[in-house]
TIKEGU-16687 format. One record per residue: residue in one letter; x, y, z of N, C-alpha, C in turn. Coordinates in steps of 0.05 Angstrom, whole numbers. Example, Ala and Ser with C-alpha at 12.3 -4.5 7.8 and 13.67 -1.06 7.14 Angstrom:
<site res="A" n_x="264" n_y="-114" n_z="156" ca_x="246" ca_y="-90" ca_z="156" c_x="264" c_y="-66" c_z="156"/>
<site res="S" n_x="257" n_y="-45" n_z="142" ca_x="273" ca_y="-21" ca_z="143" c_x="258" c_y="1" c_z="157"/>
***
This chain:
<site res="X" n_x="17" n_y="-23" n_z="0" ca_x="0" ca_y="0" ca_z="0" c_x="18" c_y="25" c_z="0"/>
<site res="X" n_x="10" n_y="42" n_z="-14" ca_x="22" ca_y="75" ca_z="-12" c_x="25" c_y="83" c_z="24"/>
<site res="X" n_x="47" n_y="96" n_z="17" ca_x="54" ca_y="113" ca_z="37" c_x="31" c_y="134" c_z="39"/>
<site res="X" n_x="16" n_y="142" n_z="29" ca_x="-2" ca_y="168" ca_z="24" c_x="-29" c_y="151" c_z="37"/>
<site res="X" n_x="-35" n_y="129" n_z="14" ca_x="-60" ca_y="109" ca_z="32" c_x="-66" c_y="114" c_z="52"/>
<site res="X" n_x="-52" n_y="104" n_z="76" ca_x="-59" ca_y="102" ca_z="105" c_x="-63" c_y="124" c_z="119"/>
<site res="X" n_x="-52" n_y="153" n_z="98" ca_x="-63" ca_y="181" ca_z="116" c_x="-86" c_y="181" c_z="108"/>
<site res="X" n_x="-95" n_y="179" n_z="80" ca_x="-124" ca_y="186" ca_z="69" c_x="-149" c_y="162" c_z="75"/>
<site res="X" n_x="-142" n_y="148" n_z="103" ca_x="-159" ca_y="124" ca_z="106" c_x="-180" c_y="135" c_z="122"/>
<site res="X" n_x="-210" n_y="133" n_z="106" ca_x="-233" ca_y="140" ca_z="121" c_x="-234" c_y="124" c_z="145"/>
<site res="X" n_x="-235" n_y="91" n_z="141" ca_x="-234" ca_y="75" ca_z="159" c_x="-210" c_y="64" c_z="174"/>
<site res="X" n_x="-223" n_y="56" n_z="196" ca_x="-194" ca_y="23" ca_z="218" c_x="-188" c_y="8" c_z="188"/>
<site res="X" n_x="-160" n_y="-1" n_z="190" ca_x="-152" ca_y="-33" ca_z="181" c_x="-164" c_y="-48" c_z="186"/>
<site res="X" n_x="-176" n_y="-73" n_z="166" ca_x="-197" ca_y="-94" ca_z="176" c_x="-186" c_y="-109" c_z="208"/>
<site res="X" n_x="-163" n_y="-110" n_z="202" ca_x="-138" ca_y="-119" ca_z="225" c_x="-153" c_y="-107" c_z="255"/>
<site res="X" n_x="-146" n_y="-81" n_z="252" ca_x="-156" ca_y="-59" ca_z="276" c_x="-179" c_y="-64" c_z="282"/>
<site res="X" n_x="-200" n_y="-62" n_z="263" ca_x="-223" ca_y="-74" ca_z="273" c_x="-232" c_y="-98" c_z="281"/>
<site res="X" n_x="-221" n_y="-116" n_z="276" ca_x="-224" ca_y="-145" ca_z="278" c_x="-217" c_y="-153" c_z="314"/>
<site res="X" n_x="-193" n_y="-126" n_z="315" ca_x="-183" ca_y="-137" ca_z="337" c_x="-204" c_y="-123" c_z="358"/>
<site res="X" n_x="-207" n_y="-90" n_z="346" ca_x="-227" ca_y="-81" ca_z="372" c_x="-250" c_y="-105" c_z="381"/>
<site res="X" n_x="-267" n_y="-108" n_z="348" ca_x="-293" ca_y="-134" ca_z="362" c_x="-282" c_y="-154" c_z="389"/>
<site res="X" n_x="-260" n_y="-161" n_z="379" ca_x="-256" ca_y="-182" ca_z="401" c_x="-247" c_y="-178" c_z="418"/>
<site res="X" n_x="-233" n_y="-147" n_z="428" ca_x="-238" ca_y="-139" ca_z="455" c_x="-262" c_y="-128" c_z="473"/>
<site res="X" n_x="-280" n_y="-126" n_z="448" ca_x="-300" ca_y="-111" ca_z="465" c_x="-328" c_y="-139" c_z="457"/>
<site res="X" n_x="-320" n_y="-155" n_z="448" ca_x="-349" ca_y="-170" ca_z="444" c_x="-361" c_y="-187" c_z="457"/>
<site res="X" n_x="-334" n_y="-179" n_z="490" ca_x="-356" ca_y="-201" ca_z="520" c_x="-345" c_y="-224" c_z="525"/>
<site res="X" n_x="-319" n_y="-240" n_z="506" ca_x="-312" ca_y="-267" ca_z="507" c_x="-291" c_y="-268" c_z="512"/>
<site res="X" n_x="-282" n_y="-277" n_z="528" ca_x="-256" ca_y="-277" ca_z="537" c_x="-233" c_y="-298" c_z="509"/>
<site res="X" n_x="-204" n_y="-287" n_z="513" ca_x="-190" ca_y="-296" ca_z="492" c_x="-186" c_y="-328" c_z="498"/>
<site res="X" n_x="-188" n_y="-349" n_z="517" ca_x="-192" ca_y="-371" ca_z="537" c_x="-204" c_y="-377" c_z="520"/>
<site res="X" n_x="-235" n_y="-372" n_z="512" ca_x="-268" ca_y="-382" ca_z="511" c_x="-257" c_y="-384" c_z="476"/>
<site res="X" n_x="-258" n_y="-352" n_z="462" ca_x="-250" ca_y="-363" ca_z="435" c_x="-231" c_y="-373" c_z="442"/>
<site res="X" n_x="-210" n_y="-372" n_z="433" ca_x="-192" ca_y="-397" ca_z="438" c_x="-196" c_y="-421" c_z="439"/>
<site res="X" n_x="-211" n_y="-436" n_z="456" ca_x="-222" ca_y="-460" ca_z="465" c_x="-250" c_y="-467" c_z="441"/>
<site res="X" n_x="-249" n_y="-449" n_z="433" ca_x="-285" ca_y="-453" ca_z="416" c_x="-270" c_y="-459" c_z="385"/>
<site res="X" n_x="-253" n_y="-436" n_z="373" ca_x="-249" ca_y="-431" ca_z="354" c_x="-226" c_y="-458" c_z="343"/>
<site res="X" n_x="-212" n_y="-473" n_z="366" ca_x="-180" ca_y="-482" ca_z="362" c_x="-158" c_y="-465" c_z="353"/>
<site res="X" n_x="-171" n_y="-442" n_z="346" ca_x="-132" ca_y="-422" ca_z="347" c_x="-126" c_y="-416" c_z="374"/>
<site res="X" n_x="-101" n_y="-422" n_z="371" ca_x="-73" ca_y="-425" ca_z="393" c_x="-80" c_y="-393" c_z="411"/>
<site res="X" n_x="-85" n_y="-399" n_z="435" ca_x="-92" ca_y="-373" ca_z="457" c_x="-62" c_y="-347" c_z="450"/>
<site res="X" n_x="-45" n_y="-364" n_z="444" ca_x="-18" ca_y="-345" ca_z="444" c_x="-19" c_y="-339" c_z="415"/>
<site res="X" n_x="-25" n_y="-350" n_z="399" ca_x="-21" ca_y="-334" ca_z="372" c_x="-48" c_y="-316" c_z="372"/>
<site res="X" n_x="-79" n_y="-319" n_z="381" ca_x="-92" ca_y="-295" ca_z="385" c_x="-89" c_y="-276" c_z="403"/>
<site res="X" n_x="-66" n_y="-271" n_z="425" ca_x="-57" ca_y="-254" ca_z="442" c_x="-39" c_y="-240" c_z="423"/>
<site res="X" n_x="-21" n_y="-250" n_z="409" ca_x="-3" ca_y="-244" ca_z="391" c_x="-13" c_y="-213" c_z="373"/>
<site res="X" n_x="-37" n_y="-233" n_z="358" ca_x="-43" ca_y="-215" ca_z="344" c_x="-61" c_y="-189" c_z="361"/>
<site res="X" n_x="-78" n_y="-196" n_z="373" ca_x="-88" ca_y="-178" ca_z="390" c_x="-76" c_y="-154" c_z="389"/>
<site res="X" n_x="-51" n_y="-158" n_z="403" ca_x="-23" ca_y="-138" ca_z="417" c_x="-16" c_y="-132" c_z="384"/>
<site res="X" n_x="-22" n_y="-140" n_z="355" ca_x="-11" ca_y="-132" ca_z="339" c_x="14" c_y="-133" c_z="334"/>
<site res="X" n_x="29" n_y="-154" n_z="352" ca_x="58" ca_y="-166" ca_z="346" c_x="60" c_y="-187" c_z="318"/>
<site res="X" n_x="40" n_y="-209" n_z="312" ca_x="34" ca_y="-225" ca_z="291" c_x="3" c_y="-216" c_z="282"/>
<site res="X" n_x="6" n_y="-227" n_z="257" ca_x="-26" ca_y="-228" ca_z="243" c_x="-22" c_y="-261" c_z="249"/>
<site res="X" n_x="-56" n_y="-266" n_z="229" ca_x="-64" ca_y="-289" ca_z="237" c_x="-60" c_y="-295" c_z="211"/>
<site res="X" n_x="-66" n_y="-330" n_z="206" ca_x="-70" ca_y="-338" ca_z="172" c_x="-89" c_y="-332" c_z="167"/>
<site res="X" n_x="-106" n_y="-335" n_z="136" ca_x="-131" ca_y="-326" ca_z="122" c_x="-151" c_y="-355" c_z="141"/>
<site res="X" n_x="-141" n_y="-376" n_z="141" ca_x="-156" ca_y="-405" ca_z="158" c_x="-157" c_y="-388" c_z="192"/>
<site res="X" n_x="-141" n_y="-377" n_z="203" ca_x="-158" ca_y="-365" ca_z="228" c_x="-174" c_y="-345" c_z="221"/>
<site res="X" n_x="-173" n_y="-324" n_z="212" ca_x="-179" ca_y="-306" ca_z="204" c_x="-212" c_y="-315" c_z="191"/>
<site res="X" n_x="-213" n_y="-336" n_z="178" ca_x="-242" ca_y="-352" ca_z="170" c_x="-261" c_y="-357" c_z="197"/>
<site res="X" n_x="-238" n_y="-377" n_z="205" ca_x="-249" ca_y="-382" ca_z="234" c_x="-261" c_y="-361" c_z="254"/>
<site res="X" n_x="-244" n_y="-343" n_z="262" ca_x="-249" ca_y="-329" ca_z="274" c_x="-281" c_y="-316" c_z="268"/>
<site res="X" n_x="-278" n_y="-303" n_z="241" ca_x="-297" ca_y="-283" ca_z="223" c_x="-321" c_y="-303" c_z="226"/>
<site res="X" n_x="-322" n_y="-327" n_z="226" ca_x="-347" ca_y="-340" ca_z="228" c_x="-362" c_y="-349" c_z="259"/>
<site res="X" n_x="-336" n_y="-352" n_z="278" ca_x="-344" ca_y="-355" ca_z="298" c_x="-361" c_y="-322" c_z="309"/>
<site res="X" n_x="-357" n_y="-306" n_z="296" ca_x="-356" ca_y="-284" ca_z="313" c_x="-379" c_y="-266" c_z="295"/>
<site res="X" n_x="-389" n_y="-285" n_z="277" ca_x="-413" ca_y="-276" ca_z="251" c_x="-404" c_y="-246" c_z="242"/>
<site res="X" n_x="-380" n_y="-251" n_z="229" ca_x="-371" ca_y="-224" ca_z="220" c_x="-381" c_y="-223" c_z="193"/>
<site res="X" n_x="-386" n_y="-198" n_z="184" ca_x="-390" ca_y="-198" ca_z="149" c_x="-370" c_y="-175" c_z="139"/>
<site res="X" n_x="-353" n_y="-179" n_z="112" ca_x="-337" ca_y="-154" ca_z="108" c_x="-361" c_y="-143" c_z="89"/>
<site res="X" n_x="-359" n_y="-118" n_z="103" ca_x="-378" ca_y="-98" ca_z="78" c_x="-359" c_y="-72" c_z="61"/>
<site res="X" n_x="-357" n_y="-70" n_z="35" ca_x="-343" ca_y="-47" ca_z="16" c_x="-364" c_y="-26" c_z="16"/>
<site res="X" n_x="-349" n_y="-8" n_z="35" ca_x="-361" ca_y="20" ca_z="34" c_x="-353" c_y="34" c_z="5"/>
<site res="X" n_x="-335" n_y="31" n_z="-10" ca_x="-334" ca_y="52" ca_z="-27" c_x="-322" c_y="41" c_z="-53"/>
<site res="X" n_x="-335" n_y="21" n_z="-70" ca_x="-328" ca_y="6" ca_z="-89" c_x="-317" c_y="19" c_z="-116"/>
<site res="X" n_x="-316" n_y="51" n_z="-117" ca_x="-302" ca_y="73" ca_z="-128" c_x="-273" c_y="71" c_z="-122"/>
<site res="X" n_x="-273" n_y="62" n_z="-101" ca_x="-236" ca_y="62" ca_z="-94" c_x="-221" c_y="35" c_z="-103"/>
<site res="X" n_x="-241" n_y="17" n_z="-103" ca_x="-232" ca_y="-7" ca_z="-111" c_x="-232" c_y="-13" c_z="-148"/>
<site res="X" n_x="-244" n_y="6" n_z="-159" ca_x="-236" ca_y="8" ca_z="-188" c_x="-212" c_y="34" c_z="-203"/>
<site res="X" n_x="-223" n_y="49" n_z="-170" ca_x="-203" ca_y="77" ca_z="-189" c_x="-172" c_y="57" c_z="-179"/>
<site res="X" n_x="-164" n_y="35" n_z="-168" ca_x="-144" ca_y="25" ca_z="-159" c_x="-132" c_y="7" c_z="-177"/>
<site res="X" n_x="-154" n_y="-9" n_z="-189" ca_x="-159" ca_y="-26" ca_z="-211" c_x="-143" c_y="-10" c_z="-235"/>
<site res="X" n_x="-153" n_y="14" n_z="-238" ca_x="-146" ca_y="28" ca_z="-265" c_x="-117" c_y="37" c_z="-263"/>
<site res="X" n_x="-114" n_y="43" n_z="-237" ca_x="-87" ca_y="53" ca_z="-231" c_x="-65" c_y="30" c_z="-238"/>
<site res="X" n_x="-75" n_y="3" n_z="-236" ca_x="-59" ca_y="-17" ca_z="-242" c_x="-57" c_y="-19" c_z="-269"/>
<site res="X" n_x="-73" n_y="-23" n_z="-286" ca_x="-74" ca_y="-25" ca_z="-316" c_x="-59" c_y="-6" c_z="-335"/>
<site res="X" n_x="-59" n_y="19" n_z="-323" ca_x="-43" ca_y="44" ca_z="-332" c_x="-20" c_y="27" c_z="-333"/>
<site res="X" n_x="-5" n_y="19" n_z="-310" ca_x="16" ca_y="13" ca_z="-303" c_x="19" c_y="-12" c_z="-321"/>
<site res="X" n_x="15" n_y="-29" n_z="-324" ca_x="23" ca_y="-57" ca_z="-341" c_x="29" c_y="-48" c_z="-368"/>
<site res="X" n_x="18" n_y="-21" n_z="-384" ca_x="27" ca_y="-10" ca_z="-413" c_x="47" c_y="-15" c_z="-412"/>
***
């Protein structure tokens, strides 16, 4: 991602958010943990934002936790698209 990106970000990183839900959504890291089978120390890990997780926890998780990703602004995801295409000329 651009150096510029992350100043002009309306929103959290899915990351950031993912992690707020699961500090604030009542369940201790123990309970997921125990529910989900990812390793208590690799979700502390990421929590603290020292490691990410794989896309297989990251599934897990997002389902245990009835997450849905929603695209607020599907304009950014083509003017990005185009930006690439320019570039392959």
């Amino acid at each position: 991602m651009a150096k510029n990106a992350s100043k002009s970000r309306k929103y959290a990183k899915v990351s950031d958010q993912l992690r707020n839900i699961v500090e604030t959504c009542g369940i201790s890291r123990y309970r997921i943990a125990q529910d989900t089978g990812i390793p208590e120390s690799g979700l502390s890990f990421f929590l603290s934002g020292k490691r990410g997780l794989s896309s297989k926890a990251l599934d897990v998780l997002g389902e245990y936790l009835d997450l849905e990703v929603v695209m607020h602004s599907p304009k950014a995801i083509l003017s990005h698209s185009e930006q690439r295409s320019r570039t392959r000329r």
